[in-house]
N, C-alpha and C positions, 0 to 999 in steps of 0.2 A: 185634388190640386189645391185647394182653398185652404187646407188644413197645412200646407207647406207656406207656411207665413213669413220665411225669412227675406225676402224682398223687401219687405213691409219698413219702409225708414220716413216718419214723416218731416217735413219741412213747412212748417206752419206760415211763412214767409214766402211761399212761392205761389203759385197761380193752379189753380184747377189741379188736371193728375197730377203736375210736377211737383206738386207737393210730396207725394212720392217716389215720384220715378225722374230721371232726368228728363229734361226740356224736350231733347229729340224721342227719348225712348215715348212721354206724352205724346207725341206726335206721330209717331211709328205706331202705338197701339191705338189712336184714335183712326186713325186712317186705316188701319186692319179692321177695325170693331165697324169700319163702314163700310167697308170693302165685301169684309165676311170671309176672304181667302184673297192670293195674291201672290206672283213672283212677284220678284225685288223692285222689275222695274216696273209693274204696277203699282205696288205701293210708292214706290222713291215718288210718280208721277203725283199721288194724294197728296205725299208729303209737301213737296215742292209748291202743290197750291198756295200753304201758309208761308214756305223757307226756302229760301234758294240753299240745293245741298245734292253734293254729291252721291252717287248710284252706291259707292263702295262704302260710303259710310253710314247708309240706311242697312245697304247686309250688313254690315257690322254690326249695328243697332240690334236687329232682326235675331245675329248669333249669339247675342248679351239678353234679350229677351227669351229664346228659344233656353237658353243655361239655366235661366230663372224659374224656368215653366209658364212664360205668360204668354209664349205660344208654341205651337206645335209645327212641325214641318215635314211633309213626305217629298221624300227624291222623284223627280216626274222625268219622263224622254219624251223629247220635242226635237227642236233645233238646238240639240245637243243636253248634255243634263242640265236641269236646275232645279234647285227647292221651290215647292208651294207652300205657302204659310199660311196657317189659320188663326185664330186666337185661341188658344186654350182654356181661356176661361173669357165668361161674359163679361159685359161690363159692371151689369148690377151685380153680379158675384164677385168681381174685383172691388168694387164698394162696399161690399157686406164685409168682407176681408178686409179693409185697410179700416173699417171703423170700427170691427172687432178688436184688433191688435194696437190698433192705439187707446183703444177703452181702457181695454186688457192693463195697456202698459200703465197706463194714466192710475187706474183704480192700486195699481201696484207699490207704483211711487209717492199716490200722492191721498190714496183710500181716501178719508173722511173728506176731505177738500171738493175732490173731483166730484162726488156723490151730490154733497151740499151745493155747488154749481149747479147739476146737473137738473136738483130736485128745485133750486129757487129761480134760476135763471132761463132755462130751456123753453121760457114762453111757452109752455102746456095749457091750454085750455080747459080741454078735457078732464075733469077732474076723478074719474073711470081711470082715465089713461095714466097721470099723474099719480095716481092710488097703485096702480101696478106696476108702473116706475119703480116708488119706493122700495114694494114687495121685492122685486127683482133684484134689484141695487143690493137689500140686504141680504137677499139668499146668496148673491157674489162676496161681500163681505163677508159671511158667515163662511162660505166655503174657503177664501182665501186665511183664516186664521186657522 
């Protein structure tokens, strides 16, 4: 799943997930990622804690998410059918993903700049850590030429 990056659109001006994802989809996958599984209208219930918002536009949510792969859904019988949702992917795994692909893009557009930020600015301490920083930095520049 993590390897299917095209989700991935940052927005450097928005708040937390919604930096990638829209405001509600943020809110529909936090509330999954706490839930851990969920019909609609358990999760709508999480949602609603932060937003006042309608049942039909969390499934919505939920069938824009499920498209994406950011989560999974099995058909269940109860009182009648309905989907249980899971996450498909963790959260830390959704993070390792959206900072690999914005790196990715960043070192693509912008190589020697992004690098030189990364290596004077990134407040490293560690100068171990900082040292294989560079190493890194340059084996990706080196591959990307």
């Amino acid at each position: 799943m993590t390897k299917n990056i095209q989700w991935v659109e940052f927005k450097p001006q928005k708040g937390k997930l919604a930096k990638v994802l829209g405001d509600l989809e943020a809110d529909v996958m936090e509330a999954l990622w706490k839930l851990k599984f969920g019909h609609v209208r358990k999760i709508h219930k999480e949602v609603s804690r932060k937003r006042k918002v309608a049942v039909t536009t969390v499934a919505t949510v939920l069938d824009r998410l499920y498209e994406k792969g950011l989560v999974e859904r099995e058909l269940k019988r109860g009182k009648g059918l309905h989907y249980e949702y899971k996450p498909a992917i963790t959260k830390k795994q959704f993070e390792k993903t959206v900072v690999r692909s914005v790196l990715e893009g960043l070192f693509e557009t912008f190589g020697d700049s992004a690098i030189s930020y990364l290596v004077n600015h990134a407040r490293i301490k560690d100068t171990k850590a900082l040292e294989e920083l560079k190493r890194h930095l340059e084996r990706l520049k080196q591959g990307a030429e």
